[in-house]
C-alpha positions in Angstrom: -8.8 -21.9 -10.5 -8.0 -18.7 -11.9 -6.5 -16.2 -9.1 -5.2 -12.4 -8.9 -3.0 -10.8 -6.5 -2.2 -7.2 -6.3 0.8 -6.0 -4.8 2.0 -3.2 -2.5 5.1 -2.5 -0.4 4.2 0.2 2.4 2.7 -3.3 4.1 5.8 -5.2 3.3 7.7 -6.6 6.5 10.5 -4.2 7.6 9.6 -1.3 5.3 9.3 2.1 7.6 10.6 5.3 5.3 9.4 6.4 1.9 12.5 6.3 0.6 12.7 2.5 0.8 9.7 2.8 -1.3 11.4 4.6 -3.9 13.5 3.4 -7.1 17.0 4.6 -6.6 17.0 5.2 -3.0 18.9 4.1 -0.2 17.1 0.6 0.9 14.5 0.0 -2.3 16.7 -2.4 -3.3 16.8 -4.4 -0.2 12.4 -3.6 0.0 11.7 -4.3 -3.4 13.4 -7.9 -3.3 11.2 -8.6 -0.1 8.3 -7.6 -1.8 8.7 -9.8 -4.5 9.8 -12.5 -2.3 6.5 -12.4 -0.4 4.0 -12.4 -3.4 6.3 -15.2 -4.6 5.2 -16.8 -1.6 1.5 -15.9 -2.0 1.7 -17.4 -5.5 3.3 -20.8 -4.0 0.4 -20.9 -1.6 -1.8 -20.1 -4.7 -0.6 -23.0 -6.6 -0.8 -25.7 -3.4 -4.4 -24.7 -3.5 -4.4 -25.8 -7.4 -4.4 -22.6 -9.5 -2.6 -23.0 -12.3 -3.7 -19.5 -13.8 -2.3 -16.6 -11.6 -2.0 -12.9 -12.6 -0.1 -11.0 -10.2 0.0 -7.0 -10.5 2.2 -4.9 -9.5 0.4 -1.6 -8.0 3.2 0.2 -6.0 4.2 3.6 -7.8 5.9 3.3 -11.1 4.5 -0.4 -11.0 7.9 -1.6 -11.8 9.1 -3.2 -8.4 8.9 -6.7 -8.5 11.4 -9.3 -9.9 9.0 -11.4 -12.2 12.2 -13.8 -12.5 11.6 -14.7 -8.9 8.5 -15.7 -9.0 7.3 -19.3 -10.0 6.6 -20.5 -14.1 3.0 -20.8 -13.6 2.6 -16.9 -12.9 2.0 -13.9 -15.4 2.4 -10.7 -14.4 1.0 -6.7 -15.0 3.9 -4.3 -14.8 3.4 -0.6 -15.4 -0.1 1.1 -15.0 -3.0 1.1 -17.8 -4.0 4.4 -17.0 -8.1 2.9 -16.6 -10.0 3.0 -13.5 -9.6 -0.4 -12.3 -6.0 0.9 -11.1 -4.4 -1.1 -8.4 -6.9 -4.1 -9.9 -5.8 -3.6 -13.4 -6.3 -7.0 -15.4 -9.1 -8.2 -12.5 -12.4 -9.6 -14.5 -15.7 -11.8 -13.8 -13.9 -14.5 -15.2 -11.0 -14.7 -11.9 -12.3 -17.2 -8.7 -10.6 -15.0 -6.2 -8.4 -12.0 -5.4 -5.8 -11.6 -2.7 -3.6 -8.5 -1.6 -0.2 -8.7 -0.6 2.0 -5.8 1.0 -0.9 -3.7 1.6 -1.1 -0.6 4.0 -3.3 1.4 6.6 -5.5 4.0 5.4 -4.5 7.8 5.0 -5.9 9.7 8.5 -4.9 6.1 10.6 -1.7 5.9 12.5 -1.6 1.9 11.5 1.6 2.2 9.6 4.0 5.3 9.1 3.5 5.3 5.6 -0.7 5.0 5.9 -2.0 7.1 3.1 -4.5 6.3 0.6 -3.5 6.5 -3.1 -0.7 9.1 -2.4 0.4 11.7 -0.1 -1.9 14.5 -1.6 -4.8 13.7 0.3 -5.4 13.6 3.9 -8.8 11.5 4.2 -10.7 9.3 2.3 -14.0 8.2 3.2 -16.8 6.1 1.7 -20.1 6.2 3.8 -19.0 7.9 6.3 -16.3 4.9 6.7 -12.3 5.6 6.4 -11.3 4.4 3.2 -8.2 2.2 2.4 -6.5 0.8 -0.9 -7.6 -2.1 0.6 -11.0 -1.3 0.9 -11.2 0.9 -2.3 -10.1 -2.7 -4.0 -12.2 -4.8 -2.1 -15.1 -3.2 -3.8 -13.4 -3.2 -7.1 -13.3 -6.9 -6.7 -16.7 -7.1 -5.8 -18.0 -5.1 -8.8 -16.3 -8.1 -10.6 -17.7 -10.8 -8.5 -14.6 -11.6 -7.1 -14.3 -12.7 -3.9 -10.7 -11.2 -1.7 -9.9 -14.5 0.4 -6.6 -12.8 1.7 -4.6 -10.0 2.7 -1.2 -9.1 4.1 0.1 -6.3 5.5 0.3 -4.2 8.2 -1.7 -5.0 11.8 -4.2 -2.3 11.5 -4.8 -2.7 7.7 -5.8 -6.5 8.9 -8.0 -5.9 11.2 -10.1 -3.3 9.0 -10.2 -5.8 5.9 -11.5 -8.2 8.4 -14.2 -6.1 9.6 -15.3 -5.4 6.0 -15.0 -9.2 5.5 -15.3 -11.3 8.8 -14.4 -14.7 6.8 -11.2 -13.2 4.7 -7.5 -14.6 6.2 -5.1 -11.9 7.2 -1.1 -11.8 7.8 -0.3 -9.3 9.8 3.7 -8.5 9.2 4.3 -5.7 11.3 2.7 -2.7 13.0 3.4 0.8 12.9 4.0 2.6 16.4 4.3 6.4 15.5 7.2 6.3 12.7 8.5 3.5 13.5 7.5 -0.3 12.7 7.8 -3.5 14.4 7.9 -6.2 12.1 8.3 -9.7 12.0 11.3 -11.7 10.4 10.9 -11.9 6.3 11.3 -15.5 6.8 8.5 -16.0 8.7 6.8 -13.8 6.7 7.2 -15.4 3.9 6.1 -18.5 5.4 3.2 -17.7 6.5 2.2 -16.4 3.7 2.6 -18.7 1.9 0.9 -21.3 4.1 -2.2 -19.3 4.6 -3.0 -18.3 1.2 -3.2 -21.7 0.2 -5.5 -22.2 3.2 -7.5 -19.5 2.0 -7.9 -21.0 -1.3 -8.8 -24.4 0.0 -11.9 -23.2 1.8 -15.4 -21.6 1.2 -14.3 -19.1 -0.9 -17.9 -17.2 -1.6 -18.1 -15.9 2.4 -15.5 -13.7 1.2 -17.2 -12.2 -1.3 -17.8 -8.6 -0.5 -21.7 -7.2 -1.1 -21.9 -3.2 -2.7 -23.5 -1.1 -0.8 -26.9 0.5 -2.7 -25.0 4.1 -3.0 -21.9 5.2 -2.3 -21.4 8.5 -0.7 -17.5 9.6 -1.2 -15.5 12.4 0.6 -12.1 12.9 -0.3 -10.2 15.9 1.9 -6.8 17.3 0.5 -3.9 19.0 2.4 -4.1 21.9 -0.9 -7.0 23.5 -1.0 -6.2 23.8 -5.0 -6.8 20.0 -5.3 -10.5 20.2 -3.9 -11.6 23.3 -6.1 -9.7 21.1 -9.2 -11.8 18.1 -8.4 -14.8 19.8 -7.2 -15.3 20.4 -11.7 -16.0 16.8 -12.1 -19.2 15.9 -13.3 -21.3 15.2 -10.4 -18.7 16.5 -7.6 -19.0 19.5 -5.4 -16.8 21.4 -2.8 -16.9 20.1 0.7 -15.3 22.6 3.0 -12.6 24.6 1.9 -10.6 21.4 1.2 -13.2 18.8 0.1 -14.9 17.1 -2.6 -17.8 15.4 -2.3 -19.3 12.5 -4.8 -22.5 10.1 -4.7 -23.0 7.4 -7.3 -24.6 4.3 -7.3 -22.5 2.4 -9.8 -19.1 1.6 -8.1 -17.9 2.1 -11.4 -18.4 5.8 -11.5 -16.7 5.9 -8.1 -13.3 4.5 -9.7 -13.6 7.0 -12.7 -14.2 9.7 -9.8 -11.1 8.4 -8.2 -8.9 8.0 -11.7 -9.3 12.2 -12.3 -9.9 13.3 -9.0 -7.6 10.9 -6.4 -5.6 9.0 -8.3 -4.1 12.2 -10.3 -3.8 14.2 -7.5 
């Protein structure tokens, strides 16, 4: 059983600030330790359940965060960014039997986490069919468009219960939850352990209900704070100016949505 995991650490237990997000602040240190802890513990789970072939990547910033020394011999792991429009998914393929998500956050415009943004700070709202748009979601899809079903998340309380709205059979670990900017988490420990526990769970079951279906078009919004941004991405081939600080993009290949994303989102 061949499995990926993609890694954030806004949804990691006990992070609040961005600058325990950041390499060579006070508290990254302690935060990026914990993240790699807890995907260590995803991949235990993984490997309970029988996968020997597990690609973990690392999709927080510089893509540099977690100890690969830490986590278990039976793991290979995608450091640093490819620069393709897979992103956060980068190494995902057709040939993978399931996807997880570890560390993962509440959408930009929700007040599920005090870090809740969606790619990066430059935007304000992401939306896809009229829906608010998460990494989580934005990935979900991406794993879809591979045919790879997403059997588990963790992160914070909000984030869960959107990814298991999207999809009703996926299990979620919800590690803390954000109450204005502050965040009330649960002890790494137990984190870790239920983690661990659950993603083998996960593994061990029917994993096709969790494969997400594409919608037939996909209608995408993406508002910025700078008005600059939107007339920027508003010259991409197909987009348009919403509003004074929107742009506005329709495809039907989720494909073209990630490209959308790679020059107008993700570059932002």
């Amino acid at each position: 059983m061949k499995v990926f995991i993609s890694a954030d650490i806004e949804g990691t237990a006990g992070v609040v600030s961005w600058p325990e997000t950041e390499l060579g602040e006070k508290g990254y240190a302690y935060c990026a330790d914990e993240m790699t802890e807890e995907v260590a513990a995803a991949c235990r789970g993984a490997i309970a359940a029988g996968s020997r072939d597990i690609l973990v990547k690392d999709a927080h910033d510089f893509a540099r965060n977690i100890n690969p020394e830490k986590l278990p011999e039976d793991v290979k792991i995608m450091r640093g960014w490819t620069r393709g429009p897979a992103s956060m998914m980068a190494g995902l393929d057709r040939s993978y039997d399931a996807a997880a998500m570890v560390g993962y956050h509440s959408a930009g415009a929700t007040n599920g986490n005090p870090l809740a943004h969606t790619m990066n700070t430059k935007n304000e709202l992401v939306t896809l069919n009229g829906q608010v748009m998460s990494e989580f979601m934005m990935n979900a899809y991406t794993a879809a468009y591979f045919g790879v079903p997403v059997v588990f998340v963790s992160g914070d309380r909000m984030l869960c219960e959107s990814a298991a709205k999207l999809i009703p059979a996926i299990t979620c670990v919800p590690v803390s939850e954000g109450i204005g900017d502050a965040s009330v988490s649960i002890h790494p420990a137990v984190a870790r352990r239920k983690i661990e526990d659950r993603m083998e769970k996960a593994l061990s079951e029917d994993r096709s209900k969790c494969l997400l279906r594409l919608p037939e078009k996909f209608e995408i919004s993406v508002r910025f704070h700078d008005h600059s941004r939107a007339y920027r991405g508003s010259f991409f081939p197909g987009a348009k100016a919403d509003g004074m600080k929107g742009v506005a993009f329709e495809a039907k290949d989720y494909f073209d949505v990630l490209t959308f994303f790679m020059f107008v989102l993700s570059d932002a």
